[in-house]
C-alpha positions as CSV (number, residue, x, y, z in Angstrom):
1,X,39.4,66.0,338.6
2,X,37.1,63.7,339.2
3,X,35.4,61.1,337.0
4,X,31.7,61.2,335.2
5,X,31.0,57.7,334.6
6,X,29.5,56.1,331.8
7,X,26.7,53.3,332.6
8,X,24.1,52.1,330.1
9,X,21.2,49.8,330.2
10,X,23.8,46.2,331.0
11,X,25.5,48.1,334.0
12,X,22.8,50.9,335.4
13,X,21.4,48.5,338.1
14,X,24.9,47.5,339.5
15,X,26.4,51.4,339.1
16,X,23.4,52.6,341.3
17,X,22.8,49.8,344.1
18,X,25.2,51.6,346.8
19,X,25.6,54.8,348.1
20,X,24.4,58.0,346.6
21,X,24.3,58.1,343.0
22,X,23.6,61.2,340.5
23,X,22.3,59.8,336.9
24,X,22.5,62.5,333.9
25,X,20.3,61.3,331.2
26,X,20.7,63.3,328.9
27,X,20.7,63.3,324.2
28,X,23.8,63.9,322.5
29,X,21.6,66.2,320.3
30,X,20.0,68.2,323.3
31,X,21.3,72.1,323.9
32,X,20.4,72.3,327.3
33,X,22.2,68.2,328.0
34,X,25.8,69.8,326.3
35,X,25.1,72.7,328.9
36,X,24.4,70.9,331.8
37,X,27.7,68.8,331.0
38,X,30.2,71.7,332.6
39,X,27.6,72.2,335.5
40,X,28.3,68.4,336.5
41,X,31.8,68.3,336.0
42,X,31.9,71.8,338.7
43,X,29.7,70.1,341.4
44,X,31.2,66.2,340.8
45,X,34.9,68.0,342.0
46,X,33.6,69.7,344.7
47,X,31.8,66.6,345.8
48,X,34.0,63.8,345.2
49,X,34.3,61.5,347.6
50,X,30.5,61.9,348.6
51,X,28.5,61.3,345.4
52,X,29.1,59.5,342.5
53,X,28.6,61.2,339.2
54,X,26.8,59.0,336.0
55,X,25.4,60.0,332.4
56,X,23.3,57.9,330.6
57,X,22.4,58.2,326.7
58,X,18.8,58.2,326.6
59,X,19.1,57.4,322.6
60,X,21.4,54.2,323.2
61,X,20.2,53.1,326.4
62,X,16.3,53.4,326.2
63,X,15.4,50.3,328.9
64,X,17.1,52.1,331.6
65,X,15.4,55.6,330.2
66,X,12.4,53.5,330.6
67,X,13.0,52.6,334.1
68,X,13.2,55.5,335.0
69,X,10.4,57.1,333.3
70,X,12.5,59.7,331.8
71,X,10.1,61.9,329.3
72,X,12.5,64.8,329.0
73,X,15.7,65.3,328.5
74,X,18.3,66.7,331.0
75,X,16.6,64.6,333.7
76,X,19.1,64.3,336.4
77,X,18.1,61.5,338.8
78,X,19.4,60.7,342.5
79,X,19.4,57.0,343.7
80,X,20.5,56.2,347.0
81,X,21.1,53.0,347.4
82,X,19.2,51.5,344.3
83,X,15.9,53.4,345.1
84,X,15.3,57.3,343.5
85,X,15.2,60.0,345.9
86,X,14.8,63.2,343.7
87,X,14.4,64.1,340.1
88,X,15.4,68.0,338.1
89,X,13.6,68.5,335.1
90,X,15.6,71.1,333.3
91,X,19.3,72.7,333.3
92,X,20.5,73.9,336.6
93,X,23.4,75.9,337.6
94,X,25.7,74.6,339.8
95,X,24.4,76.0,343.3
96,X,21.0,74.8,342.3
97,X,22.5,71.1,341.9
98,X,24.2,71.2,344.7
99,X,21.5,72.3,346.8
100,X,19.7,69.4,344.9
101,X,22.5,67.0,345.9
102,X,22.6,68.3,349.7
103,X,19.2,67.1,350.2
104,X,20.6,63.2,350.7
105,X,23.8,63.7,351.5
C-alpha cells in the first residue's frame, strides 16, 4: 500500500522541491474531497515508486492554499521539481488522474 503524505504550510516547500509530486488540497467538509480520497489511494499504488502522493488541508494550512492559488476545493496540483506543471479542478476518476499524472512522468 503505499503512503499519502501529510504536508502543511511548515513542510509543503521541502515535500515538493524534488521529483514529481501530486498535492491534494482538499476540506475535510468537502463531498467531492472525501470522494476523491479512494481515487488517490488506487492511482498512488499503481504508481509508487514514480510519484509521490500529498494532501493538504486547505482549512489548516491556508499560506500554502495561498501559494498555490487554490479557489476551489479538490484542486489536485503537480509540481515537478518545486515548480507546478498541471492543475484538475474537480473529482476525477482514476483513469482520468492517471492520464493527468502521465503527462510528466
Amino acid at each position: 500500500m503505499a503512503d499519502i503524505i501529510h504536508i502543511d504550510d511548515n513542510t509543503f516547500d521541502e515535500k515538493t522541491k524534488q521529483g514529481v509530486v501530486l498535492v491534494d488540497f482538499y476540506a475535510d467538509w468537502c463531498g467531492p474531497c472525501r470522494m476523491l480520497t479512494p481515487v488517490l489511494e488506487e492511482v498512488a499504488n499503481e504508481m509508487q515508486g514514480k510519484v509521490t502522493f500529498a494532501k493538504v488541508d486547505i482549512d489548516k494550512n491556508q499560506k500554502s492554499a495561498g501559494a498555490c492559488q487554490v479557489t476551489s476545493v479538490p484542486t489536485v496540483v503537480l509540481f515537478k521539481d518545486g515548480k507546478e506543471v498541471n492543475r484538475l479542478v474537480g473529482l476525477r476518476d482514476a483513469d482520468g488522474l492517471k492520464q493527468f499524472i502521465s503527462s510528466v512522468v
